[in-house]
C-alpha positions in Angstrom: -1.1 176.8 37.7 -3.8 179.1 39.1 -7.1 179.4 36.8 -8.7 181.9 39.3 -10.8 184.2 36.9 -7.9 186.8 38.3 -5.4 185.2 36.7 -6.0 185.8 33.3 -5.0 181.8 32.5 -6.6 178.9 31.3 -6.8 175.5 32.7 -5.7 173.7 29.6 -2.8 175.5 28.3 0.6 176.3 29.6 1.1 179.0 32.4 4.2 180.1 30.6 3.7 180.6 27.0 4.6 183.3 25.2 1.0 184.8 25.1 1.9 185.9 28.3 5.0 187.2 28.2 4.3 189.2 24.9 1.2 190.3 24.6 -0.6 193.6 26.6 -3.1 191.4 29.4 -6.2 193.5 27.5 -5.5 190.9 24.4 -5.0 187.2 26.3 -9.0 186.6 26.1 -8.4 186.6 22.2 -5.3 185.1 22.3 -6.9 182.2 24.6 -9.8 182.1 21.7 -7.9 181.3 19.0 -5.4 178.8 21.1 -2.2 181.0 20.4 -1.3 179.5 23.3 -1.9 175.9 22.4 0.1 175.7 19.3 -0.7 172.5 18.7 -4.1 173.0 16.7 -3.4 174.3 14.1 -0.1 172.6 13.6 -2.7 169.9 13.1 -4.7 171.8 11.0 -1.5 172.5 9.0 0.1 169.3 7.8 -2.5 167.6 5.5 -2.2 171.2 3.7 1.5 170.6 3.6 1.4 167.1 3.1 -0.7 167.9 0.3 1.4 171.0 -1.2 4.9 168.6 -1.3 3.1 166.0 -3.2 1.1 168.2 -5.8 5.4 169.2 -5.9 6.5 165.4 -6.7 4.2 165.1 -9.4 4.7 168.5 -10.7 8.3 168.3 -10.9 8.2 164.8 -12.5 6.1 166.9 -15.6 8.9 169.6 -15.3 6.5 172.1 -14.1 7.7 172.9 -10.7 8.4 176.0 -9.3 10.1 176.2 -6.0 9.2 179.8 -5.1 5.5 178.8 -5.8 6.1 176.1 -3.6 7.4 178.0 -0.5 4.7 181.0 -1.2 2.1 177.9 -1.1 4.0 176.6 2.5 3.7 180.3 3.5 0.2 180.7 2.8 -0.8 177.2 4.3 1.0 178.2 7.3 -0.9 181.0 7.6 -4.2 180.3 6.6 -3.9 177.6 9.0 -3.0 179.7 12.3 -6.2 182.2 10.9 -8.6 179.4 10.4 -8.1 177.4 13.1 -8.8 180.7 15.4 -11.8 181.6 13.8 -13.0 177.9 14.0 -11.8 178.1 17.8 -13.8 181.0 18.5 -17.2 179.7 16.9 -16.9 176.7 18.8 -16.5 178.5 21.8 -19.4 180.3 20.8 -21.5 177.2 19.9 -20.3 175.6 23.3 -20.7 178.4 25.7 -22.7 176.4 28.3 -21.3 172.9 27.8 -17.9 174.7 28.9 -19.1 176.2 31.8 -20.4 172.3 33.2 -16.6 170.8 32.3 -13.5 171.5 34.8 -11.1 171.9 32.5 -13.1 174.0 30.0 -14.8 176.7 32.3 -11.9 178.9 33.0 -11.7 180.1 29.5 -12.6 183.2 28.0 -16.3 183.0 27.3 -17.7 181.2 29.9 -15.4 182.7 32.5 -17.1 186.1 31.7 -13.5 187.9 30.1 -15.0 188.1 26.7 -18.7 189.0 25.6 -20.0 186.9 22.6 -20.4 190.1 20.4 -16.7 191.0 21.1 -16.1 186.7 20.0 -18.2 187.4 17.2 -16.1 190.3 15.6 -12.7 188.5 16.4 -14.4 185.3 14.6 -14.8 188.1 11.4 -11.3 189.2 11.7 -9.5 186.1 11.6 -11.9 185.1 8.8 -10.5 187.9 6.9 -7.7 186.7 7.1 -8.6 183.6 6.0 -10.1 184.7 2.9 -7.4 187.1 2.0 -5.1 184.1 1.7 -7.4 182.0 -0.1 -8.1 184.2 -3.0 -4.0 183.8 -3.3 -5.0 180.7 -4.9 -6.6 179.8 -8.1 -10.4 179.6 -8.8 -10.6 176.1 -8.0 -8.8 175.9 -5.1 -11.1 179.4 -3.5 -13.9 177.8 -4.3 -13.3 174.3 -2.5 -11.8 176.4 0.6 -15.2 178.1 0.6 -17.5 174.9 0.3 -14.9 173.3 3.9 -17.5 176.0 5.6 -20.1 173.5 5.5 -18.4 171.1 7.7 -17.0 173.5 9.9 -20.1 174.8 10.6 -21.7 171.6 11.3 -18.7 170.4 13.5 -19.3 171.9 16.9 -23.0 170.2 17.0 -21.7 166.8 15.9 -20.9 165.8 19.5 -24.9 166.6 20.5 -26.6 164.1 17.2 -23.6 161.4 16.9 -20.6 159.4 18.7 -18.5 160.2 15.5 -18.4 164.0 16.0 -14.4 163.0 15.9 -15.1 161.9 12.2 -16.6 165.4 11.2 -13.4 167.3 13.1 -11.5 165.0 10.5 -13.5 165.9 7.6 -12.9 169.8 8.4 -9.3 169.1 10.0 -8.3 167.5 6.8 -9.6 169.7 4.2 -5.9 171.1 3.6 -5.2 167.5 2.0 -7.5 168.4 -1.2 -6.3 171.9 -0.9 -2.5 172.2 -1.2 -2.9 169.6 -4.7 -6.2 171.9 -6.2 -3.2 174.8 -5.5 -1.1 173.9 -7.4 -3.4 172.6 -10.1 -6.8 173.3 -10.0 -8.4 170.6 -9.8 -8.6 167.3 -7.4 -7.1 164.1 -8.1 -7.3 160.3 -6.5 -4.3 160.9 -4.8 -5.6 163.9 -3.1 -8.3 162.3 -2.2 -6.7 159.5 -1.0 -4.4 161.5 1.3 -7.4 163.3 2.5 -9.0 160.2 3.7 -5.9 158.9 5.0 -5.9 162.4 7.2 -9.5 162.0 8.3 -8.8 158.6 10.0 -6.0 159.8 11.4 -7.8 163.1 13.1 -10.8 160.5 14.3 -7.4 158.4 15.8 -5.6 161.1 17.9 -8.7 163.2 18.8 -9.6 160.1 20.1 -6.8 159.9 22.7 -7.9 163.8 23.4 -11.2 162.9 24.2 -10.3 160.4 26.6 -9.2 163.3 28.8 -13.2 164.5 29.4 -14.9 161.3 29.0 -16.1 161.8 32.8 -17.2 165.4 32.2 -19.0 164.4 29.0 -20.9 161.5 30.4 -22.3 163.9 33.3 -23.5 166.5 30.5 -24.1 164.2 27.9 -21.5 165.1 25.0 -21.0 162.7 23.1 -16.9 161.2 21.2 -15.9 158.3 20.0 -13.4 158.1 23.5 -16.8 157.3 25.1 -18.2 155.3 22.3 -15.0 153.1 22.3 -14.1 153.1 25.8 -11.6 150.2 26.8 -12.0 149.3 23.2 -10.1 152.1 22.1 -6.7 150.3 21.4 -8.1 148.0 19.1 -9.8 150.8 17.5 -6.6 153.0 17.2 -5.1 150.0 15.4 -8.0 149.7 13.0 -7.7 153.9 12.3 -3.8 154.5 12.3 -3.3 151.4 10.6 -6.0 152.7 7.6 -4.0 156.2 8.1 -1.1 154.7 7.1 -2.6 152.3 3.6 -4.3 155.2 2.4 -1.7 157.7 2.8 0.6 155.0 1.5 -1.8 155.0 -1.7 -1.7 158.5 -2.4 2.0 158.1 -2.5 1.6 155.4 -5.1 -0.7 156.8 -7.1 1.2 160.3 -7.1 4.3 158.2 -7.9 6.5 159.7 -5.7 10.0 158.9 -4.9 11.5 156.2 -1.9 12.2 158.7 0.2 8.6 159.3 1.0 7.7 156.2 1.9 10.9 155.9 4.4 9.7 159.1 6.2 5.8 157.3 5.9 7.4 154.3 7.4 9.1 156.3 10.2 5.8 157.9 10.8 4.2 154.6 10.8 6.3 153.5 13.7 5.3 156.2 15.8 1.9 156.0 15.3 1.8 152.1 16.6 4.5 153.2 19.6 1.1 155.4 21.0 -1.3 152.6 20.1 1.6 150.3 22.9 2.0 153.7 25.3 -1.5 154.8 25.6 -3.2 154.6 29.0 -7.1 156.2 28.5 -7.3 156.9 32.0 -4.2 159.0 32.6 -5.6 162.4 31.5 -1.6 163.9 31.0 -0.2 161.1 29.1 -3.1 161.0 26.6 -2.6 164.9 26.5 1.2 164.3 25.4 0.6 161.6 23.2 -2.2 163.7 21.0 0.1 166.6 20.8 3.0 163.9 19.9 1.1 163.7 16.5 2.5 167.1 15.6 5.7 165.1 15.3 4.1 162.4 12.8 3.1 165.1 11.0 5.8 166.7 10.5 7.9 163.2 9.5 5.4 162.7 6.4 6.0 166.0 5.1 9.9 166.2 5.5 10.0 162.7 3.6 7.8 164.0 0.7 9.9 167.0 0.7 13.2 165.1 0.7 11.7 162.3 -2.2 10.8 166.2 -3.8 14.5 167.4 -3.1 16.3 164.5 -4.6 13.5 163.3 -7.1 
């Protein structure tokens, strides 16, 4: 794939998405700033929100006060929210790591640092996705728009973690995983054990894949100095994917128990759990691809968690 500045492409993403084939050339910079083209962010983004929605459903239902259309609007609006969100963050980080991007090969072809996009023109595309954002929050109740609001912290703090820690992985999971509080304060304004739970069990598993991600510019890094846990862990980092997935897994497992949802959620946990230890086996932290294709794998695990808290929802 050619990332001459000509082009209009990025290294990183695919040559052929549909960014390209639908969208006027004038609007690929922003499309390429909020990863339209890489799906697979906010997808991420996406599922401790949804996670979190189906189980806030389990529990609800079991008190007879489920509603299925407010479920779906919920899905909707997590679905949303997450695609909006997940832009904006893009964008600031971009921002935040203007210079960094230009020093790393696979990084300096993109929007800001190849000179497509000014940082005031980044700047107003950060405020319009955030409007977005915040017009799908205040769907919510009080609760739940306040918590959303106080995730701004975190996300704020995220894109300096990699210059003050080797854990800037474990801040990305704090902010990645906000959705798992979110989807339960929803649905009932306020935030329970399980939800926390489930939002720690997403956290370690954000540290665990972003991880793998990592390992793709762990030679970049070291030349400029960013720090990640790929670097902190090194050939350690199979051990260490045991230690995270395998805490993913017990803690996500006890937000199940404590929400007292039905066997069909832990069958589609179990399933998920599988999957997670086949790219602990398959990992190879020096193939740059493979580690590529096994982070964007987890959109799959994901998505396994939630259909099995939807089906223990279904026939509950």
């Amino acid at each position: 794939m050619s990332t001459h500045p000509d082009s209009g492409r990025v290294a990183d993403a695919p040559s052929d998405n549909w960014v390209y084939r639908v969208l006027p050339r004038s609007l690929w910079p922003y499309a390429q700033l909020a990863r339209w083209d890489r799906p697979i962010g906010w997808q991420l983004l996406m599922w401790p929100c949804l996670w979190s929605a189906a189980l806030a459903a389990n529990v609800a239902r079991a008190a007879s006060a489920y509603s299925l259309s407010q479920f779906a609007w919920h899905l909707v609006l997590f679905v949303v929210g997450s695609i909006a969100m997940r832009g904006a963050g893009c964008t600031y980080n971009d921002l935040v790591d203007h210079e960094i991007d230009k020093a790393v090969a696979r990084t300096r072809s993109r929007p800001l640092p190849s000179g497509r996009v000014s940082r005031g023109q980044a700047k107003l595309f950060i405020g319009l996705q955030s409007l977005v954002g915040l017009l799908v929050l205040l769907q919510f109740n009080t609760f739940a728009v306040v918590l959303g609001i106080a995730s701004l912290v975190i996300v704020a703090v995220y894109p300096f973690a990699k210059r003050f820690t080797d854990w800037p992985q474990f801040f990305l999971g704090l902010a990645f995983s906000w959705g798992a509080l979110m989807g339960w304060a929803a649905q009932f304004g306020n935030v329970s054990l399980a939800a926390v739970a489930l939002y720690a069990g997403a956290v370690v598993w954000t540290i665990g894949y972003d991880t793998i991600y990592a390992h793709q510019d762990k030679e970049d890094d070291a030349l400029i100095g960013v720090r990640s846990t790929a670097r902190l862990f090194g050939e350690r980092t199979r051990p260490w994917l045991v230690v995270l997935y395998g805490l993913a897994v017990l803690l996500i497992a006890a937000s199940f128990v404590l929400a007292g949802v039905g066997l069909l959620a832990y069958v589609g946990l179990a399933i998920a759990a599988a999957l997670l230890a086949w790219q602990i086996v398959a990992v190879d932290i020096d193939d740059a691809e493979q580690c590529l294709a096994l982070f964007k794998f987890n959109n799959v695990v994901g998505m396994i968690i939630f259909l099995g808290l939807v089906a223990a929802l279904a026939f509950a």
